[in-house]
Every structure is written in structure tokens, then in C-alpha cells.
BATOR-271434 format. One record per residue (C-alpha): residue number from 1; x, y, z. Coordinates in Angstrom, 2 decimals. Each point is the difference from the previous one (the first is absolute). Example, Ala and Ser with C-alpha at 12.3 -4.5 7.8 and 13.67 -1.06 7.14 Angstrom:
REM residues 2
pt pos:1	x:12.30	y:-4.50	z:7.80;
pt pos:2	x:1.37	y:3.44	z:-0.66;
REM end
This chain:
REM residues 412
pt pos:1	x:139.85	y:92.71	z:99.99;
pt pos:2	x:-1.87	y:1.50	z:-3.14;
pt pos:3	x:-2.99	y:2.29	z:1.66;
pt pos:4	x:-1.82	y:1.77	z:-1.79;
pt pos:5	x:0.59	y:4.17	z:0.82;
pt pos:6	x:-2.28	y:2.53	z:0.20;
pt pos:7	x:0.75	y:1.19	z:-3.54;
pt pos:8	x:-1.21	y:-3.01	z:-1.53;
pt pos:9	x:-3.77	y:0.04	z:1.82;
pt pos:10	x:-1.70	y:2.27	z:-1.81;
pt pos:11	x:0.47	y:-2.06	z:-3.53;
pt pos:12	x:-0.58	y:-3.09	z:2.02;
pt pos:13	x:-3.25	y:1.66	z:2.12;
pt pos:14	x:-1.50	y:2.07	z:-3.46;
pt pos:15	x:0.59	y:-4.37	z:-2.05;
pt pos:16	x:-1.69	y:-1.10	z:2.99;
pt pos:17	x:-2.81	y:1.67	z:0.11;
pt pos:18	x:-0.72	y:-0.03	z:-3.63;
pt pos:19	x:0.16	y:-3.65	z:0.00;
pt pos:20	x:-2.44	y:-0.53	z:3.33;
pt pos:21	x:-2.47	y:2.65	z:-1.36;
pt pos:22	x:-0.47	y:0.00	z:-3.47;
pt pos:23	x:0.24	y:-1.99	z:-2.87;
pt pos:24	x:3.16	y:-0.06	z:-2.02;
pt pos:25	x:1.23	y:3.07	z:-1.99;
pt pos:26	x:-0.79	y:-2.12	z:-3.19;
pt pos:27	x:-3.53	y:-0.55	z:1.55;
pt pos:28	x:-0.97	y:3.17	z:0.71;
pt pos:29	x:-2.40	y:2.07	z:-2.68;
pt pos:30	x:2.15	y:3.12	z:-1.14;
pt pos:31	x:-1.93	y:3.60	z:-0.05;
pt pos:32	x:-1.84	y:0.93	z:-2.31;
pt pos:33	x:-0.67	y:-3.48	z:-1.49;
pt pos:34	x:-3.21	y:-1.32	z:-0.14;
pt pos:35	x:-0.74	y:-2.69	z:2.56;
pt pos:36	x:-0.43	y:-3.47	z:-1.59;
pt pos:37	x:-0.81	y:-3.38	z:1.48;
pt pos:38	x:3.78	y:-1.54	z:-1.67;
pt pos:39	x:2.16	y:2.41	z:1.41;
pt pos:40	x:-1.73	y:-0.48	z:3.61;
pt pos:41	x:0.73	y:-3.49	z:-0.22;
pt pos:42	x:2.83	y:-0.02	z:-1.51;
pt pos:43	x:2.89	y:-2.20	z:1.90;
pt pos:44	x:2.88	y:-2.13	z:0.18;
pt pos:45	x:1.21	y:-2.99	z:1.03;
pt pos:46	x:1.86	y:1.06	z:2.82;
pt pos:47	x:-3.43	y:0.87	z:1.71;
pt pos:48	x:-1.05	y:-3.79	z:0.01;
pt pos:49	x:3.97	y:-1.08	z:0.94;
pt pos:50	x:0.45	y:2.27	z:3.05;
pt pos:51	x:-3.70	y:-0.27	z:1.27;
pt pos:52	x:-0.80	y:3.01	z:-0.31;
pt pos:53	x:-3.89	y:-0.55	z:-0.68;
pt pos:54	x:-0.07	y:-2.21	z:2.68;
pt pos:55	x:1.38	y:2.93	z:2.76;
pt pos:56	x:-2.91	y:2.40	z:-1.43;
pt pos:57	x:-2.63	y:-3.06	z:0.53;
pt pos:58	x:1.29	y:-0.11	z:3.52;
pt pos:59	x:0.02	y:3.73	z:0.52;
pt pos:60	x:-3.77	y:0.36	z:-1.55;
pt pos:61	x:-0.96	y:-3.04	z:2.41;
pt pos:62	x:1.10	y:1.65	z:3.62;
pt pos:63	x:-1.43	y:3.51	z:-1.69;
pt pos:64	x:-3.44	y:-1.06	z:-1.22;
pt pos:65	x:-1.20	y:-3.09	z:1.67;
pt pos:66	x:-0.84	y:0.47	z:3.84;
pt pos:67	x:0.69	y:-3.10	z:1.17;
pt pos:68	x:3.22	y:-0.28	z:-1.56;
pt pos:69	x:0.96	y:3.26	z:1.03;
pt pos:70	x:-0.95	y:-0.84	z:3.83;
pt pos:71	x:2.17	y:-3.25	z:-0.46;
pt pos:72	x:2.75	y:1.65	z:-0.99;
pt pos:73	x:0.21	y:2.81	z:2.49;
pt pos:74	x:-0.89	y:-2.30	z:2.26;
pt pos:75	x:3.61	y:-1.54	z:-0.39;
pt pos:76	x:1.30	y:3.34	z:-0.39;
pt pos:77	x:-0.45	y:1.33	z:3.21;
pt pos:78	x:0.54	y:-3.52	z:2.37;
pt pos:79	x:3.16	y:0.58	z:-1.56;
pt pos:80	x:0.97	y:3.31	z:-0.45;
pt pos:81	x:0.13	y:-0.24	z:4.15;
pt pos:82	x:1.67	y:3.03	z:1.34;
pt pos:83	x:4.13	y:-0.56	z:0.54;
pt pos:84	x:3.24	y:1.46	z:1.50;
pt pos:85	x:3.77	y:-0.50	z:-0.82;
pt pos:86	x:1.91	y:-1.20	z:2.80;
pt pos:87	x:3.80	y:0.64	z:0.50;
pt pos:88	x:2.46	y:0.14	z:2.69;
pt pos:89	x:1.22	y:3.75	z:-0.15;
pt pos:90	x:-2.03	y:2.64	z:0.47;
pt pos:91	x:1.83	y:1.74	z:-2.79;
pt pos:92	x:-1.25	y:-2.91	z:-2.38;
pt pos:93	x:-3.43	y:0.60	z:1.04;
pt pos:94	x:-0.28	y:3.61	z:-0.67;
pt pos:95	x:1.44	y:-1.22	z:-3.58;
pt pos:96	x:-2.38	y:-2.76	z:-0.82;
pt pos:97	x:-3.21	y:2.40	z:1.59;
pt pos:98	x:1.34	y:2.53	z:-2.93;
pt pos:99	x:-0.04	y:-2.96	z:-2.59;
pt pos:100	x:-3.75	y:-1.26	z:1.28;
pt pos:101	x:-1.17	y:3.84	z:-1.22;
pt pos:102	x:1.51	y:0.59	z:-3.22;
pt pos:103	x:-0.31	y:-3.89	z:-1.69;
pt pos:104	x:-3.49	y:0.79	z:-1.19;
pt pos:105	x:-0.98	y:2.72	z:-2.60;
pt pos:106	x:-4.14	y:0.15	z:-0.98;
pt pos:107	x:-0.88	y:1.35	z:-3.65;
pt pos:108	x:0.43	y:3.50	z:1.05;
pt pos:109	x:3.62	y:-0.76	z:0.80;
pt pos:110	x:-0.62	y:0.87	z:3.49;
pt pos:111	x:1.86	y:-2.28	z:2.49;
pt pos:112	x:-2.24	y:-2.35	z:2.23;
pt pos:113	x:0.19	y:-2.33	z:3.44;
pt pos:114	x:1.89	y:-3.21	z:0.11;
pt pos:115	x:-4.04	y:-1.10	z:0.16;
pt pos:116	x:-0.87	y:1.13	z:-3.02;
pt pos:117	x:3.44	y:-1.58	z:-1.86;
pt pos:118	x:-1.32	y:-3.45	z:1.79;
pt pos:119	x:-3.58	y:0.26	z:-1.23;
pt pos:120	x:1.14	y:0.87	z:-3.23;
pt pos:121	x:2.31	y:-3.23	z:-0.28;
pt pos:122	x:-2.16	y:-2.39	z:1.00;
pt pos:123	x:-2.87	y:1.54	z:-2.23;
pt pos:124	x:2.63	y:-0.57	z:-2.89;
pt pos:125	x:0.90	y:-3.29	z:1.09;
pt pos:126	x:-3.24	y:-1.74	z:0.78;
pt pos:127	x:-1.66	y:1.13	z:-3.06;
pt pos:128	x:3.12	y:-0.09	z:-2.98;
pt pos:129	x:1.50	y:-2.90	z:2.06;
pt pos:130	x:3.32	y:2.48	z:-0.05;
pt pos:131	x:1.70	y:2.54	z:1.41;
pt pos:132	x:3.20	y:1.42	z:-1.42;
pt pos:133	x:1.71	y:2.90	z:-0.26;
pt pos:134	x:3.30	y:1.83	z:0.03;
pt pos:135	x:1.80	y:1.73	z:3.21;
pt pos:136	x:0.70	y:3.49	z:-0.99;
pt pos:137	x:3.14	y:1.50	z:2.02;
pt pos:138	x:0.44	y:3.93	z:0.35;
pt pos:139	x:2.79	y:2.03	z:-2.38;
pt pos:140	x:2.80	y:-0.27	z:2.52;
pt pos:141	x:-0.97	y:-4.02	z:0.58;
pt pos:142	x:-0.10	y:1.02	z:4.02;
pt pos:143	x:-3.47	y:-1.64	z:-0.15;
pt pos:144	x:-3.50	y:-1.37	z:-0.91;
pt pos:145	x:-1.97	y:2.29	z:-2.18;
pt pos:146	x:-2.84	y:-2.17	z:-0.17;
pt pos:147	x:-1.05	y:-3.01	z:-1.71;
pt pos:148	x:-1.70	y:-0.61	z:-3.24;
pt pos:149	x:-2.16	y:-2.20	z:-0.85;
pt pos:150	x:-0.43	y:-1.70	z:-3.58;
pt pos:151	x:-3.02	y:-1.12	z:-1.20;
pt pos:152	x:-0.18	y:-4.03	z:-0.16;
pt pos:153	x:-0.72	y:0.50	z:-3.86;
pt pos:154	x:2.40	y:1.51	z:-0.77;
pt pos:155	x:2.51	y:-2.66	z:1.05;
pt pos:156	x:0.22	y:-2.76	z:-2.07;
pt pos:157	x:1.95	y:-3.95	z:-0.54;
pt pos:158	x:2.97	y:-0.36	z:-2.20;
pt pos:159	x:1.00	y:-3.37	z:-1.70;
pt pos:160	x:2.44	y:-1.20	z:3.60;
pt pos:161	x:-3.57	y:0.90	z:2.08;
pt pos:162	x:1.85	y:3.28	z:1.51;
pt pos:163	x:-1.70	y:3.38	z:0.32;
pt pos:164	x:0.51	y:2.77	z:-2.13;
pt pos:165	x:-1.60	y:3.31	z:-1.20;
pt pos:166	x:-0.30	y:2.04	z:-3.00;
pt pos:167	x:0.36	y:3.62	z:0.76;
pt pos:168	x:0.20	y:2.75	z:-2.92;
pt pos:169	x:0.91	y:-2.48	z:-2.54;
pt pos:170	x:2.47	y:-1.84	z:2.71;
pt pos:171	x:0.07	y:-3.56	z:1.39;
pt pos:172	x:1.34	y:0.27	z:3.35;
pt pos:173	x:0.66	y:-3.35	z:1.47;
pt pos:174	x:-1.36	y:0.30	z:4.02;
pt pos:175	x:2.76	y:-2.01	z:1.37;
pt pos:176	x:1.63	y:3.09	z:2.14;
pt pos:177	x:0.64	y:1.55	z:2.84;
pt pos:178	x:-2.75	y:2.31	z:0.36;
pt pos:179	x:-3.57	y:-1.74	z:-0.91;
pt pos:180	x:-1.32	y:-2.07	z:2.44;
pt pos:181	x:-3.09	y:-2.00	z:-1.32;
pt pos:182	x:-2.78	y:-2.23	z:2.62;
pt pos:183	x:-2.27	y:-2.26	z:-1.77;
pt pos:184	x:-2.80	y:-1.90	z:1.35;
pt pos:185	x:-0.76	y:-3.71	z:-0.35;
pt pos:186	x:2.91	y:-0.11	z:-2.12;
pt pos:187	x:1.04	y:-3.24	z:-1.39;
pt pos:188	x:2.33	y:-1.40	z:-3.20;
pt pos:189	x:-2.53	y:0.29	z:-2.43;
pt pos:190	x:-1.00	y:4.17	z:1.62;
pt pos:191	x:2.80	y:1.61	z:0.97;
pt pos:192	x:-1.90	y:3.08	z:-0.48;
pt pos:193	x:-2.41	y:-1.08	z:2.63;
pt pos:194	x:-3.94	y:-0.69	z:0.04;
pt pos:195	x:-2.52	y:2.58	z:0.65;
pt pos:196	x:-2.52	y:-1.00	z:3.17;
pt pos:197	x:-2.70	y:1.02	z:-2.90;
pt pos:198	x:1.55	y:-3.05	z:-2.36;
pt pos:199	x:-2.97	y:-2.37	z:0.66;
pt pos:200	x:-2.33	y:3.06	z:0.16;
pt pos:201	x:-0.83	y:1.35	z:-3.28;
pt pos:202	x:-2.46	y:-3.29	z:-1.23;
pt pos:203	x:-2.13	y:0.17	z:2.89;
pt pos:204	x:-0.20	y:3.62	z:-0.23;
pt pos:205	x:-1.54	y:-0.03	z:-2.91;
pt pos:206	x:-2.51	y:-2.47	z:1.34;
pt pos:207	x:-1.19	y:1.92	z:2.76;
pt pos:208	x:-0.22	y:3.23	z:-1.82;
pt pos:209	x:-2.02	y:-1.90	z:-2.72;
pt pos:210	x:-2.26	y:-1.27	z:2.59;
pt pos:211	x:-0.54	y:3.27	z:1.41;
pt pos:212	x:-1.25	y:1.52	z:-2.97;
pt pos:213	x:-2.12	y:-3.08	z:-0.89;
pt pos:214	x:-1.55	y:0.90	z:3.27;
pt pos:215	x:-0.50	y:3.56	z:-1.05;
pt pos:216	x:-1.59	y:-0.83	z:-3.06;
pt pos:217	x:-2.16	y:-2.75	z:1.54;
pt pos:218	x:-1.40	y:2.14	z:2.46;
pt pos:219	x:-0.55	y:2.64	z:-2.24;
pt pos:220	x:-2.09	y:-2.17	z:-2.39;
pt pos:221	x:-2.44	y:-1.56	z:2.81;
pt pos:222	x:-0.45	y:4.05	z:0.92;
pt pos:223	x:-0.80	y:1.61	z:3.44;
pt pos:224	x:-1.78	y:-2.43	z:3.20;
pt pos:225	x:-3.83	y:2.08	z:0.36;
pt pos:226	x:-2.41	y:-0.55	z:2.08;
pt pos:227	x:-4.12	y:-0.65	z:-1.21;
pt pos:228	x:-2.51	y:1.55	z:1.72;
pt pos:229	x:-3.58	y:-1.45	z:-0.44;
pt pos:230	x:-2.89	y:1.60	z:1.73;
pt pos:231	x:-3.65	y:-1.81	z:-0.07;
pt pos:232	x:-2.70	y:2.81	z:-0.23;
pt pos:233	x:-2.31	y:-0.31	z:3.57;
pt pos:234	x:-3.64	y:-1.11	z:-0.72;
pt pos:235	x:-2.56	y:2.49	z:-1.33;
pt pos:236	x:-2.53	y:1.22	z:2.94;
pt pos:237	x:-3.50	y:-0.57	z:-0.63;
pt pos:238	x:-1.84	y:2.82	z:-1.31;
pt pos:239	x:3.56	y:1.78	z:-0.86;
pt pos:240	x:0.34	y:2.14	z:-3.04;
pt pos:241	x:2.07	y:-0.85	z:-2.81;
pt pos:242	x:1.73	y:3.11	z:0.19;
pt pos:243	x:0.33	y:-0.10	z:3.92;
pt pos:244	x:1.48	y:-3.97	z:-0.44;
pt pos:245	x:2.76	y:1.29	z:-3.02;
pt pos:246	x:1.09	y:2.94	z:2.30;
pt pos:247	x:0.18	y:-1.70	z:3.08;
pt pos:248	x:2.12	y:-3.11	z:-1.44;
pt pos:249	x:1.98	y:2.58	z:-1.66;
pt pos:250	x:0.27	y:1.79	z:3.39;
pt pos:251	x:0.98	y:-3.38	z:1.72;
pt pos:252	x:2.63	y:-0.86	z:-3.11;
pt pos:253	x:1.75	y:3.27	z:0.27;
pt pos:254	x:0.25	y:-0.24	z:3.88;
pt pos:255	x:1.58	y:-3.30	z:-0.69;
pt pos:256	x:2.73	y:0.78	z:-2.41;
pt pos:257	x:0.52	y:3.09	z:2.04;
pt pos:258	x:0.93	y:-2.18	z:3.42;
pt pos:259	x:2.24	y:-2.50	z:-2.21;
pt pos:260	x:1.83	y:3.08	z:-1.60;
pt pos:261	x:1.13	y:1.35	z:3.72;
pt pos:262	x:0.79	y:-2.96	z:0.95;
pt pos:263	x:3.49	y:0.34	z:1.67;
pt pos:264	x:2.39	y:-2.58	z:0.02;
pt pos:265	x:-0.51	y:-1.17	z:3.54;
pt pos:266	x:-3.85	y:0.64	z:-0.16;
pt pos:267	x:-2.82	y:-2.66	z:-1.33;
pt pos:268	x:-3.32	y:0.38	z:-2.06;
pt pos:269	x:-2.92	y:-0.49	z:1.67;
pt pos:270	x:-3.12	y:-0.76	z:-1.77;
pt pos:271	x:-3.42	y:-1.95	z:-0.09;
pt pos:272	x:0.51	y:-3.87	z:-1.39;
pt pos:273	x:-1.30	y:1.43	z:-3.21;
pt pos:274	x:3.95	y:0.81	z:-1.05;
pt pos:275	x:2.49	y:-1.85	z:-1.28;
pt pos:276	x:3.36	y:0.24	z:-0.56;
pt pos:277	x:2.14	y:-2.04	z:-3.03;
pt pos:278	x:4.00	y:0.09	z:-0.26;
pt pos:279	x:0.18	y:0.79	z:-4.21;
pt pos:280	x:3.64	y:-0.86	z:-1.34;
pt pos:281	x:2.01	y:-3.27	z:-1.01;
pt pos:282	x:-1.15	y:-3.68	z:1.54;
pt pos:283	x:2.49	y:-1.04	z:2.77;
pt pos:284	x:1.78	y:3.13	z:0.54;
pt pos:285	x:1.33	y:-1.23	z:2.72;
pt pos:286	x:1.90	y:-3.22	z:-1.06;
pt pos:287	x:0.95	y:1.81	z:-3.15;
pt pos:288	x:1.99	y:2.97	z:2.63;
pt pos:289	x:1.64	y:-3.06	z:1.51;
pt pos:290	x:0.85	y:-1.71	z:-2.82;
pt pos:291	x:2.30	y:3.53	z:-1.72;
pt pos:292	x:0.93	y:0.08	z:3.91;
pt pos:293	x:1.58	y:-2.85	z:0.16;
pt pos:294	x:1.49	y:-0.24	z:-3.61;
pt pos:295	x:1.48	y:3.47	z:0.79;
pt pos:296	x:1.20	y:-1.04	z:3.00;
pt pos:297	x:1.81	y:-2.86	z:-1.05;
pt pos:298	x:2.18	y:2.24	z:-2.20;
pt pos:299	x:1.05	y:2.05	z:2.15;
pt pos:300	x:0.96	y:-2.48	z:2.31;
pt pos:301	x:1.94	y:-1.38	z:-2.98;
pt pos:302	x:1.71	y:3.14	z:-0.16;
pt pos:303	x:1.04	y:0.10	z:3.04;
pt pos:304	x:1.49	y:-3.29	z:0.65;
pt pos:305	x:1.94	y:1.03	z:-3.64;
pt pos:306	x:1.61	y:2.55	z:2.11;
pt pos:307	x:0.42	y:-2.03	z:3.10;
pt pos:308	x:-2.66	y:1.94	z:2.17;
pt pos:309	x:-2.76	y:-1.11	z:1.85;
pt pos:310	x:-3.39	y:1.75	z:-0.46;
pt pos:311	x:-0.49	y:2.16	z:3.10;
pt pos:312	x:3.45	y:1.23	z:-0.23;
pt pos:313	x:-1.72	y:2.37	z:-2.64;
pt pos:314	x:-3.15	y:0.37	z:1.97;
pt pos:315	x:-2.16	y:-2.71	z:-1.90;
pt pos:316	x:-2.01	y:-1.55	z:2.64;
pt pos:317	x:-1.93	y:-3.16	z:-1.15;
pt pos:318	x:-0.65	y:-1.65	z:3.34;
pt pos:319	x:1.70	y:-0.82	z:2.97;
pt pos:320	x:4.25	y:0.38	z:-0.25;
pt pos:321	x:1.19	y:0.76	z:3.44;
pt pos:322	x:1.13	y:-3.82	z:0.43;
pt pos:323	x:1.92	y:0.32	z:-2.88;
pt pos:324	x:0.85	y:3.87	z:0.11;
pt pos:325	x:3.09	y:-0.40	z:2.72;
pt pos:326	x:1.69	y:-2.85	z:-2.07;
pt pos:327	x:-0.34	y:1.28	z:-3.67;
pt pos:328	x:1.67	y:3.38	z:1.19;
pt pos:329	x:2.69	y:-1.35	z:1.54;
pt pos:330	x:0.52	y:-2.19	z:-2.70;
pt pos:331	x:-0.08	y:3.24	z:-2.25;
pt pos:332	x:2.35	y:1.57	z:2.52;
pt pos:333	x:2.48	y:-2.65	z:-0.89;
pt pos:334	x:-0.37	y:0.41	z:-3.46;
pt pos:335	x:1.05	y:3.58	z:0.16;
pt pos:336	x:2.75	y:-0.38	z:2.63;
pt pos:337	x:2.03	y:-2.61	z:-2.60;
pt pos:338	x:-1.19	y:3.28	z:-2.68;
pt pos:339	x:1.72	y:2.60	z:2.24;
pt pos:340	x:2.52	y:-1.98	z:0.52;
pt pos:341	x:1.27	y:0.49	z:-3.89;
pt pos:342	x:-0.68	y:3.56	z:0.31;
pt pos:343	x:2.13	y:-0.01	z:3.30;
pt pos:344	x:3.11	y:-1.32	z:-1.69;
pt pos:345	x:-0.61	y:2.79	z:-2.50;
pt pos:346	x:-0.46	y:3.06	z:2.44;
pt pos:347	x:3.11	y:-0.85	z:2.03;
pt pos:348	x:1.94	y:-0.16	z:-3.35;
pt pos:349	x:-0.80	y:3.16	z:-0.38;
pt pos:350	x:0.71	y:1.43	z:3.18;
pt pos:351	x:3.51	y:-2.23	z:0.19;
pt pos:352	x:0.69	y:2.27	z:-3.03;
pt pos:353	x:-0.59	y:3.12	z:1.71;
pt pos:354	x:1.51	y:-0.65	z:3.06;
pt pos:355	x:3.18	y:-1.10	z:-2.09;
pt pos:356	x:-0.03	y:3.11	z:-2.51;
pt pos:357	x:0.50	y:2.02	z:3.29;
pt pos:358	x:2.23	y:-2.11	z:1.08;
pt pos:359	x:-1.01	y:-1.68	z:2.73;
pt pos:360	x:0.70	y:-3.65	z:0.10;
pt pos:361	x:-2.92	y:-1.69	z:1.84;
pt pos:362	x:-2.78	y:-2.14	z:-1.22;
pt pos:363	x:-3.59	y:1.45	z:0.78;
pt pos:364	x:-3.48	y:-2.45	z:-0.32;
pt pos:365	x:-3.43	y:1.21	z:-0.46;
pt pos:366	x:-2.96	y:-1.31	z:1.78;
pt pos:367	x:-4.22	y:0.12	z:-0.53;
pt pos:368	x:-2.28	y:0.64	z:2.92;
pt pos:369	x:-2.62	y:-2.55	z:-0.80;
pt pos:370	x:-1.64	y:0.18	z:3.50;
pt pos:371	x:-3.46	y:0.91	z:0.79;
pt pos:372	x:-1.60	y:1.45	z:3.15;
pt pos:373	x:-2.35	y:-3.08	z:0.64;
pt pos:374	x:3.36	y:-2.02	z:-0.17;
pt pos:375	x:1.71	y:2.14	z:2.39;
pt pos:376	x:-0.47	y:-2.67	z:2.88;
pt pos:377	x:1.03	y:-2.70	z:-1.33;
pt pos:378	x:2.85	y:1.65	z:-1.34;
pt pos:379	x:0.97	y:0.75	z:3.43;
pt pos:380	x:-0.16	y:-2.89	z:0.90;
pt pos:381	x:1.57	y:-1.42	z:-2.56;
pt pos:382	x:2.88	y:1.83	z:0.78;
pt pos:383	x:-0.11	y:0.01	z:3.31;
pt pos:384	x:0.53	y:-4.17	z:0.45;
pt pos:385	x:3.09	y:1.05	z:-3.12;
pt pos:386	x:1.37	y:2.14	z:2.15;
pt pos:387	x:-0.01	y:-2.49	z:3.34;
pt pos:388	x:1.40	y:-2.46	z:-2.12;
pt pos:389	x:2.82	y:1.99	z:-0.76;
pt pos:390	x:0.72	y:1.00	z:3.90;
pt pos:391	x:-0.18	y:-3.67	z:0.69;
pt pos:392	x:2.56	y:-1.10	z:-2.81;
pt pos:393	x:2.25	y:2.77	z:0.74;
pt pos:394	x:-0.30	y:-0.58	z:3.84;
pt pos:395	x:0.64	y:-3.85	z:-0.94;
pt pos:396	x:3.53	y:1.18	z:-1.67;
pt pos:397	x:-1.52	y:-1.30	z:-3.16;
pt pos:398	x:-0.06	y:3.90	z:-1.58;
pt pos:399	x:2.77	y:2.54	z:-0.18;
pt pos:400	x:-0.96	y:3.48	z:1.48;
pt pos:401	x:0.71	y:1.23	z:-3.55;
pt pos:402	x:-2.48	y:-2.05	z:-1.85;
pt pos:403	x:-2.87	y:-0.17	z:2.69;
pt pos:404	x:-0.09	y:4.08	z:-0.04;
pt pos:405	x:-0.14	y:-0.47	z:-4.21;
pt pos:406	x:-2.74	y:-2.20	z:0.67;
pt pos:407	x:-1.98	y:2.51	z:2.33;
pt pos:408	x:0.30	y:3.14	z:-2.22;
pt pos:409	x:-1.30	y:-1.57	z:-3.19;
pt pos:410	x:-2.81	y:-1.74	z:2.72;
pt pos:411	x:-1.09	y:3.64	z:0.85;
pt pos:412	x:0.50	y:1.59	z:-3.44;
REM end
């Protein structure tokens, strides 16, 4: 099997990164050159082959537009669920426990939890449509290093539709041993996978346009103020003119004074001689309703192009308990069949380790996607599994063997 070692990783870690970062050496402005508008877009074709525009679009999306951003984590974390590695021997275990903390490395190059490593995969995979990367073994090939991951533009289609990837002026085809690669919505035509943000981008735009239409719309018609028109009280008989102009003036002031420290909660209260005018645009109220809606409607396109229902990000436009119970378990579905891919790519990984040490078992890997409000009807649930077991076995139907199998993965 052709591994890579730990010599090779930091040429393969240091391409890598450059590539996932920044722009290509041939991109960048060198020092002491002045900055001009050609050299910052300066390109090649390879950018428009591989994608690689496209994987920045997606990565400014989920960074910069909220509701994308909630979409996507939203996926993130039903998924990431947390997880164990399950083996026979308690020797295997302790083995696969010391593979679950040294898989993941952050950008400090500290190592992380088997949680973070999760998070981070389906993060990559929801929003590139691809996770790949290459298992890294130690010096003396006794075991795992870690795993690295490639970014999906990096990788690219030859001519026979097989992956490959140029590093340091190298094509390396990716049929081998040690890369593993898990694309979503795959198909003949996308090998490399779709992003969840594929049918995205479009009506982005939209409701970010409309947004700032709104901005500028209300900013035009100016701020909602009120009018306050006070009649002057009749003139006593017989009253000076002076005595009339300071006692209006006395009754104005008073006036202006009481609507002034007027709290919110509190009311004016004056003679019938006031009146009080809204100033500001003609049906302000329709108009609200009309953005409200429009702006509404795009988000709700948004997230039904990400296969989410509205109050699973906390938009609340009316009444959704009848449908709140069915849409999540239908998402629930949706990211078992996910995990399911990711599964078959975790216990690869630990059948690895466990056979670098030489152990020769199989191990499996499982997600805890239970909640506490579903913890009685999981019960349940398991409960009537479990009595049907007792009956089949009792019924001679079940060996001992494979009814006790049965039972421990029941109360895993």
C-alpha cells in the first residue's frame, strides 16, 4: 500500500495551504511593485477548469450572508452528531479512542476532538460538495498520523473522468491507497460532487438586492414625525393684548412641554383645541408589508434551495407546529443517508488503525442522533425491539448468538 509518511506532509501541508488561502504564486503582487488593477486580476485557465471561483463564491456566501450562513450550519451540526468507535477488544478500543484525538489538527497545528474533525468534514462537504484528503501514517508506519484534507479545487478531471492533482509542478493521479474522497449528490456528469449552495447564488443576489432597495427606499421617504397643531383659546373680554400673547404663549409652551415627557407608555392630555397629524409617506403600512413579504419570499426560497424549512433557522411567519414534527424528521432522514457516507469513511479509517497494530477485527462507527424530548419513545421503541427478540429466540426462531448481537447494538 503506497501511504504517504510523515516526511512527505510538510511539502504536501505548506502546497495545501497555499492553494486554499491565497491566490497562485503567479497571482500574487511581488514586493516592492506597485499595485495595479492587471496583475490583481491576472489568471488562468485552470481557475475556471477546476472551479476554483466557484469554491470562493461558496465560501463568501456561508461567510457574509446570514441566512446562508444559518442554513449551512444548520446542516453542519444535525450532522456533525456526536460518535464513538465500537470494537470487540478492549485493546482495540483504547486504539481507536487514541485515533478519535489526534485525526484533527486546527490552524495552529494543535490537535482537536473527534467533534471538531466531524464538524470540520461536513462543513467541507456541504458547502464544496467534497471532501478528500490523504491518510498520513507515522515514520515507522505503526500507525495513523492524521488525515489531510485537500481542498476540492485543487482536485481536478482528467480526459478518462478520474481524479488527479497537480502538486509542485506534479500530476498525481488519486487512484491509491491512501486518499479517500466523499462527494455529495454525485452523479456521471459531477463526480466531484454538488455544493448544497449550487442553486443558491441567483437568489442570493436577489434578496440582498432587495434589501438594499429597501434601505434606500426608506431612506428617501425620511423619518415617520408626528404634527402637533394647537388652536390658540379665545381672547377674554376686556383682556390686554399683551396679557392674551403671554398667556397663549404660556398655554403653547405648557403644551409642547407635556408632549416632550411623554413616556412611551404615557398619553397627552389636552383640551379639544389640539391635534395631532402622522407626517411621513402615504400607506406606510401596506408599503412595510409589501418589502415584508417580498423579503420573505426569498428567504424562504433560500431555504427550500438548501432543503430547510423556515423555523429550523428561527424564521417564524405564522403558525408551523403542524408541520414542525414532520419536516424535521424528514430532515433527520436526510442527514442519516449523509452520515451514512461519512460512516463508511470513519470505519475505513479506524479498520486501518486497528490493522497497522495488528489486530485483525473490523470496528463500525455510530452517530447519537437522539434527543431528550425523544427519549420516550425511544424507549419504547426499543423496548417492543427488544420483546420481539425474547419472543423469536424463545420461539427457536433465533440463535443465542445472534439475539445477544441484536440486544447490544439495541442498547448502544
Amino acid at each position: 500500500m503506497n501511504f504517504f509518511s510523515k516526511q512527505e506532509k510538510s511539502a504536501i501541508n505548506s502546497t495545501y495551504l497555499r492553494n486554499n488561502v491565497t491566490l497562485k504564486s503567479h497571482n500574487v503582487l511581488k514586493k516592492g511593485n506597485p499595485k495595479s488593477l492587471d496583475s490583481i486580476l491576472d489568471y488562468s485557465i485552470a481557475d475556471f477548469q477546476n472551479g476554483r471561483f466557484k469554491y470562493q463564491l461558496y465560501q463568501f456566501l456561508s461567510d457574509t450572508v446570514p441566512v446562508v450562513h444559518a442554513c449551512l450550519e444548520t446542516w453542519v451540526r444535525l450532522s456533525a452528531a456526536p460518535g464513538n468507535y465500537y470494537v470487540k477488544s478492549d485493546s482495540g478500543q483504547e486504539i481507536l479512542k487514541r485515533l478519535s484525538e489526534k485525526l484533527y489538527y486546527n490552524s495552529i497545528g494543535k490537535s482537536g476532538s473527534m467533534v471538531s474533525f466531524v464538524s470540520e468534514l461536513f462543513r467541507t462537504y456541504y458547502r464544496d460538495g467534497l471532501y478528500s484528503g490523504f491518510v498520513l501514517l507515522e515514520k515507522d508506519g505503526s500507525s495513523i498520523d492524521r488525515f489531510l484534507p485537500i481542498s476540492a479545487s485543487d482536485i481536478q478531471l482528467d480526459e478518462k473522468n478520474s481524479f488527479y492533482l497537480e502538486l509542485q509542478e506534479k500530476k498525481i493521479v488519486l487512484d491509491r491507497d491512501d486518499f479517500y474522497a466523499i462527494p455529495f449528490n454525485a452523479d456521471s456528469k459531477n463526480r466531484l460532487g454538488k455544493s448544497i449552495l449550487h442553486t443558491v447564488p441567483f437568489v442570493s443576489y436577489i434578496e440582498q438586492q432587495l434589501v438594499d432597495d429597501m434601505r434606500r427606499t426608506s431612506h428617501n421617504s425620511g423619518f415617520h414625525r408626528l404634527h402637533v397643531q394647537i388652536t390658540p383659546p379665545e381672547r377674554m373680554s376686556g383682556e390686554a393684548d399683551t396679557a392674551y400673547i403671554d398667556r397663549i404663549n404660556s398655554y403653547f409652551d405648557s403644551t409642547v412641554s407635556m408632549i416632550k415627557s411623554c413616556d412611551i407608555d404615557e398619553n397627552p392630555v389636552t383640551w379639544d383645541n389640539v391635534t395631532i397629524n402622522h407626517v411621513g409617506p402615504e400607506n406606510v403600512k401596506s408599503v412595510t408589508n409589501s418589502w415584508f413579504m417580498n423579503h420573505r419570499s426569498m428567504i424562504e426560497e433560500i431555504c427550500a434551495g438548501t432543503n430547510l424549512a423556515p423555523f429550523l433557522l428561527g424564521y417564524s411567519f405564522g403558525s408551523t407546529t403542524t408541520w414542525a414534527s414532520f419536516k424535521f424528521d424528514v430532515v433527520m432522514r436526510s442527514v442519516n443517508s449523509v452520515q451514512a457516507e461519512v460512516i463508511c469513511f470513519l470505519e475505513w479509517l479506524g479498520n486501518l488503525e486497528l490493522a497497522l497494530h495488528g489486530i485483525n477485527e473490523k470496528c463500525s462507527y455510530q452517530f447519537d442522533n437522539s434527543f431528550a424530548y425523544q427519549a420516550s419513545e425511544i424507549s419504547s421503541v426499543r423496548s417492543q425491539e427488544i420483546d420481539s427478540l425474547i419472543k423469536l429466540y424463545n420461539a427457536g426462531l433465533l440463535e443465542k448468538d445472534a439475539a445477544t448481537l441484536q440486544v447490544e447494538k439495541l442498547l448502544r
